[in-house]
C-alpha positions as CSV (number, residue, x, y, z in Angstrom):
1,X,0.0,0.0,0.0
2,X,3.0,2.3,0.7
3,X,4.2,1.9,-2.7
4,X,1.0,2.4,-4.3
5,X,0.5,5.9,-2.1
6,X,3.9,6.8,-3.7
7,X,3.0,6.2,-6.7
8,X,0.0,8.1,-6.3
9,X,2.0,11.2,-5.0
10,X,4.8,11.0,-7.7
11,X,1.9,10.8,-10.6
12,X,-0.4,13.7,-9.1
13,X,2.7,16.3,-9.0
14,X,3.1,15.2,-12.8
15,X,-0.8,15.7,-13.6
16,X,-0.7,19.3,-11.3
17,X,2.8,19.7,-14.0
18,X,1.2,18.7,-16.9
19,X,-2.3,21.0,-16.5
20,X,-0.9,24.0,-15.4
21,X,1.6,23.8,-18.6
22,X,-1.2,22.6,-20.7
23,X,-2.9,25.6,-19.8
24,X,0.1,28.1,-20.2
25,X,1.1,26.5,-23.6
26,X,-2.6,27.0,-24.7
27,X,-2.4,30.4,-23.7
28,X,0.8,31.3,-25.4
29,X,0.0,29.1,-28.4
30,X,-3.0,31.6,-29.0
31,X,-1.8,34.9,-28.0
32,X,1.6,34.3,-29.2
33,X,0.2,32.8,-32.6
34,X,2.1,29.5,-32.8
35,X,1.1,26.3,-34.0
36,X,4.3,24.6,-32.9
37,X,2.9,25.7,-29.2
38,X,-0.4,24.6,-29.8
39,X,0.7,21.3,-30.8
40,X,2.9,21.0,-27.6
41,X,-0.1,22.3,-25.2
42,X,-2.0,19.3,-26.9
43,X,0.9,16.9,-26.3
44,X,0.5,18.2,-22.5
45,X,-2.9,16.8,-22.8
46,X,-1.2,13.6,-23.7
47,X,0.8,13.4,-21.0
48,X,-2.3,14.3,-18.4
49,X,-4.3,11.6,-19.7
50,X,-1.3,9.2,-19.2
51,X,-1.3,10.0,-15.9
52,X,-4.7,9.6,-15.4
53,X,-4.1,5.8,-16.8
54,X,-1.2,5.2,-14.6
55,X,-2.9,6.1,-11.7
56,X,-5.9,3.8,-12.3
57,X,-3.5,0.5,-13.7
58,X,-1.6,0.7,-10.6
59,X,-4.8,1.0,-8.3
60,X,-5.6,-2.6,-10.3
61,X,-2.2,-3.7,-10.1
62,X,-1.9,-3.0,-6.3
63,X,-4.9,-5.8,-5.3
64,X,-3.7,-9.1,-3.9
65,X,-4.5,-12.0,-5.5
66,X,-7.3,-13.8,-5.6
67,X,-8.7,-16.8,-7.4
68,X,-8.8,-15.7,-11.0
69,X,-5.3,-13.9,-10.1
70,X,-2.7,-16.8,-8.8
71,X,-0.2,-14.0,-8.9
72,X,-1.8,-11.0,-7.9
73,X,-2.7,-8.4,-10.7
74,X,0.9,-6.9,-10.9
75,X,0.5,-7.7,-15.0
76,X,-1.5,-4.6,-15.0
77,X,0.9,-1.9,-14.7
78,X,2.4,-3.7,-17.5
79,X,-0.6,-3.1,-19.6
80,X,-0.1,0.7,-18.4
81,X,3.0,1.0,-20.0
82,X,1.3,-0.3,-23.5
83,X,-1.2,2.5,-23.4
84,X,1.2,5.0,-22.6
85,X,3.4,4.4,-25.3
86,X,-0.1,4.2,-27.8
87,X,-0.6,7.8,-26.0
88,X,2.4,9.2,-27.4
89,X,2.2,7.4,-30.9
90,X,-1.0,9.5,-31.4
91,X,0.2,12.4,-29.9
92,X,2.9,12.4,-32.6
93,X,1.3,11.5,-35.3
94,X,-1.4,14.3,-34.8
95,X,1.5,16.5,-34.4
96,X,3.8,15.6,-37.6
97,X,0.1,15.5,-39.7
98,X,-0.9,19.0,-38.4
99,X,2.4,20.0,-39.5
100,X,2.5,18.6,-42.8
101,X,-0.9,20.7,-42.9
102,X,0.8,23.7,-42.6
103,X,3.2,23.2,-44.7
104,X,1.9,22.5,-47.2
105,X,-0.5,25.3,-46.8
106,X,3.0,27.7,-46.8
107,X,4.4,26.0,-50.0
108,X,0.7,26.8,-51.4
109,X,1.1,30.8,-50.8
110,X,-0.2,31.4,-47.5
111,X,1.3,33.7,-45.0
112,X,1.4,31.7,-41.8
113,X,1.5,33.9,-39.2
114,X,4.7,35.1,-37.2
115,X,4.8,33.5,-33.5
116,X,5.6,36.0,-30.6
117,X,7.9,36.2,-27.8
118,X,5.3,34.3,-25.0
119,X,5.2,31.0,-27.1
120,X,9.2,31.4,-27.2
121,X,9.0,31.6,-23.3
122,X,6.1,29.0,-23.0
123,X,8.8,26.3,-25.0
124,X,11.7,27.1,-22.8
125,X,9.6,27.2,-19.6
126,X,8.5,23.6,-20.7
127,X,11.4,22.4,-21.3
128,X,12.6,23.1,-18.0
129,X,9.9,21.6,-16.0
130,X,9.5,18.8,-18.0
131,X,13.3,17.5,-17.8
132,X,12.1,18.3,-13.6
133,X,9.5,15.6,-13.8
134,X,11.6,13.0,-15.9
135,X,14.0,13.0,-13.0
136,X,12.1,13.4,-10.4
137,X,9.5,10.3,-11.8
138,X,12.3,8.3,-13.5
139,X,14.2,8.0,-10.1
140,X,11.1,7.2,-8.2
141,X,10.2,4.5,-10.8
142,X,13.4,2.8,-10.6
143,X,13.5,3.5,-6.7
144,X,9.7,1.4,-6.2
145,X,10.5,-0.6,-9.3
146,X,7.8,1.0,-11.4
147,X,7.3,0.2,-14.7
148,X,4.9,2.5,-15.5
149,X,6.4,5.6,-13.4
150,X,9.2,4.9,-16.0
151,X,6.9,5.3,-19.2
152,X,5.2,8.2,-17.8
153,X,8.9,9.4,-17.2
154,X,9.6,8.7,-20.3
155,X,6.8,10.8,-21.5
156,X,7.9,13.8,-19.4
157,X,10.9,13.2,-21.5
158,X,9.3,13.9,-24.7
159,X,7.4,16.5,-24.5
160,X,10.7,18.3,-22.9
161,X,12.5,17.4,-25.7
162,X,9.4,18.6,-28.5
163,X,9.3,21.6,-26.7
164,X,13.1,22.2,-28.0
165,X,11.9,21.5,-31.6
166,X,9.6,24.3,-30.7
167,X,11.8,26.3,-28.9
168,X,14.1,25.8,-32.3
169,X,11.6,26.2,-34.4
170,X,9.4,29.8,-32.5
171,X,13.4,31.1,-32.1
172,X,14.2,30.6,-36.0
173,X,10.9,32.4,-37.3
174,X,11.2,35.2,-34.7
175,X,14.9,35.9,-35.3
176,X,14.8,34.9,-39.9
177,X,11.3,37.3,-39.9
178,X,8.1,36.7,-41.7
179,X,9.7,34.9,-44.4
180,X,10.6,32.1,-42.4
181,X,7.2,31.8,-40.1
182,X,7.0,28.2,-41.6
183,X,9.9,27.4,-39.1
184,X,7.2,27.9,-36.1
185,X,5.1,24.5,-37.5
186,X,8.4,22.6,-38.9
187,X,10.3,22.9,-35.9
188,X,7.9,21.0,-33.9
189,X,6.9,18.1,-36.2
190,X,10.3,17.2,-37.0
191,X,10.6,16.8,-32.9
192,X,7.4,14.5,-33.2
193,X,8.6,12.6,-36.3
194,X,11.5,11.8,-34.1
């Protein structure tokens, strides 16, 4: 039960991570006119829902075992794992096919808008906190022997490291100018695609 409280904890300061920046991204994605931070507020998303799935698996995972269960029901935080890795497939591919969108709506003609300076500081802010909860979660997971603490680590992972394809890509079309606002989409689905 003590390891299932910790797990509890670890998760719910990842969830509290992952809605306040889903919330700032979503902000800065719209005032700041960025696709590449709309995307990554949605990838939040992503990661809040995995939390939400961690949490409930390990509840499952946590009962004794019982007749239909020889072994207890530790299989389930197995399962977890699965649907957090299906969690950031989709993520990604929404991401790399709303950025082919884009650009291919740039290489048309159209003027994409220019990102501002509050989805530039929405990406690095990100990035920060997120590589705070990959350590803080990975640590634990290997610490209570967690496999799904390690995926949803893992997920803090990528969304810090998309939020530098952002970062990249918000940086290069505010520094090149309106010529280059195609970097604001780009930047972040090539982070996906990876």
């Amino acid at each position: 039960m003590k390891r299932e409280g910790e797990i509890y904890k670890i998760t719910l300061v990842g969830s509290v991570g992952n809605v306040a920046l889903l919330a700032f991204k979503f902000v800065a994605g719209v005032v700041g006119h960025s696709a590449a931070m709309m995307a990554d507020a949605v990838h939040s998303l992503s990661d809040f829902v995995t939390d939400i799935i961690v949490i409930a698996f390990v509840r499952v995972s946590a009962k004794p075992q019982d007749e239909g269960h020889d072994y207890g029901h530790g299989k389930y935080e197995t399962l977890a794992c699965l649907f957090v890795g299906l969690a950031l497939i989709a993520a990604a591919t929404g991401i790399i096919v709303s950025g082919a969108v884009k650009f291919a709506s740039w290489l048309g003609g159209e003027q994409l808008p220019a990102p501002g300076r509050l989805a530039l500081w929405a990406a690095l802010i990100s990035i920060v906190v997120k590589e705070l909860l990959y350590w803080y979660t990975v640590r634990a997971g290997k610490r209570l022997d967690s496999q799904a603490l390690v995926a949803n680590a893992w997920h803090h992972r990528s969304d810090s490291l998309s939020s530098v394809g952002s970062a990249i890509g918000i940086g290069g079309a505010i520094l090149l100018g309106d010529r280059w606002t195609v970097l604001d989409p780009l930047g972040w689905s090539c982070c996906a695609a990876a």
